[in-house]
C-alpha positions in Angstrom: 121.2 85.7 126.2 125.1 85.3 126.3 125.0 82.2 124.5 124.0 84.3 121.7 126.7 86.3 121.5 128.8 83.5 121.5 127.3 82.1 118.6 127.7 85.0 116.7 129.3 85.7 114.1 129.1 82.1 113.1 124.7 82.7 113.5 122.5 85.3 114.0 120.8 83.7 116.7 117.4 85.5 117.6 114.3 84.3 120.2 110.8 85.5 120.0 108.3 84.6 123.0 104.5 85.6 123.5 102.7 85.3 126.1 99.0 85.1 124.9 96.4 86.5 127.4 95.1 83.4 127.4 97.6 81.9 129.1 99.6 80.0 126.4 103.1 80.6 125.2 104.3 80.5 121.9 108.0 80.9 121.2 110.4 80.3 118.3 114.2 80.4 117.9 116.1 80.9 114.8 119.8 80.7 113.8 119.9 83.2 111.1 117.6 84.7 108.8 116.9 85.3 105.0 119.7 86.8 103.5 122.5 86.3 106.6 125.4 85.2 104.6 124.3 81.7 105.6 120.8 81.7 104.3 121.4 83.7 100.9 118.8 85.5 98.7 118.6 84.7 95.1 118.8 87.9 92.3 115.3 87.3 92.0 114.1 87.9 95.5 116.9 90.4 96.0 115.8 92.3 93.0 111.7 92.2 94.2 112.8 94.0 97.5 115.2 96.6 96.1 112.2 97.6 93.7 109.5 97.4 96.6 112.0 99.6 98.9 112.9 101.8 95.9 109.8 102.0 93.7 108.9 105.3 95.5 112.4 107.5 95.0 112.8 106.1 91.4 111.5 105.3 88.0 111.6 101.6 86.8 113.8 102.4 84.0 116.7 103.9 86.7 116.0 100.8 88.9 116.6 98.7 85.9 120.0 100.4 85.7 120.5 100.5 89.3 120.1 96.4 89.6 122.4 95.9 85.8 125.1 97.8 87.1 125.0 96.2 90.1 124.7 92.4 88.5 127.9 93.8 86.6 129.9 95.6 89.4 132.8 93.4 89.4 133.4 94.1 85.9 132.6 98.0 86.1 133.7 100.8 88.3 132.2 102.2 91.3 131.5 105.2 89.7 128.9 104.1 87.2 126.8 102.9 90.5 127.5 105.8 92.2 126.7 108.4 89.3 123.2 106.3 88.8 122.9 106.5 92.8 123.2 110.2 92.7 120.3 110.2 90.1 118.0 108.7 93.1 118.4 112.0 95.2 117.8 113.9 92.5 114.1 112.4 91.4 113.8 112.8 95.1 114.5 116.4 95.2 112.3 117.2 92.1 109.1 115.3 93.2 106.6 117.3 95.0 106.5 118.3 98.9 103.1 116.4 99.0 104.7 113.2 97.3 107.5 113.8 100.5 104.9 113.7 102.7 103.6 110.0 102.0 
């Protein structure tokens, strides 16, 4: 749909229809979406789905770190996230190839 694209980057216009094999159709239209820049998350939720996506490649206690340095990055440099980033790939690298395989 053009007009999509023209509403972009203002919206994040999207369209969903179903046909049912019944017959019916259900469609719905949205503007944006959670967490486009005009529907923001709060920490909270933010911080729920950076542990469910990370839960598996670290500890709770780096993901603790992970989320403070990031609460605090204006005030710290890059490199602290960065150095606790590297960390990630390296829980990674020592976890089992079966534990890889999930």
């Amino acid at each position: 749909d053009d007009g999509f694209s023209d509403r972009f980057p203002a919206e994040m216009p999207c369209r969903l229809r179903l046909e049912l094999r019944d017959g019916r159709v259900v469609s719905n239209e949205l503007a944006d979406y959670p967490g486009f820049r005009t529907r923001g998350q709060t920490w909270d939720v933010v911080r729920a789905k950076f542990d469910r996506l990370s839960g598996a490649s670290t500890t709770p206690v780096l993901r603790d770190q992970i989320a403070a340095t990031v609460a605090d990055l204006d005030r710290r440099p890059v490199r602290d996230l960065t150095h606790l980033l590297a960390a990630v790939s390296r829980q990674r690298d020592a976890a089992s190839p079966q534990e890889h395989a999930t």
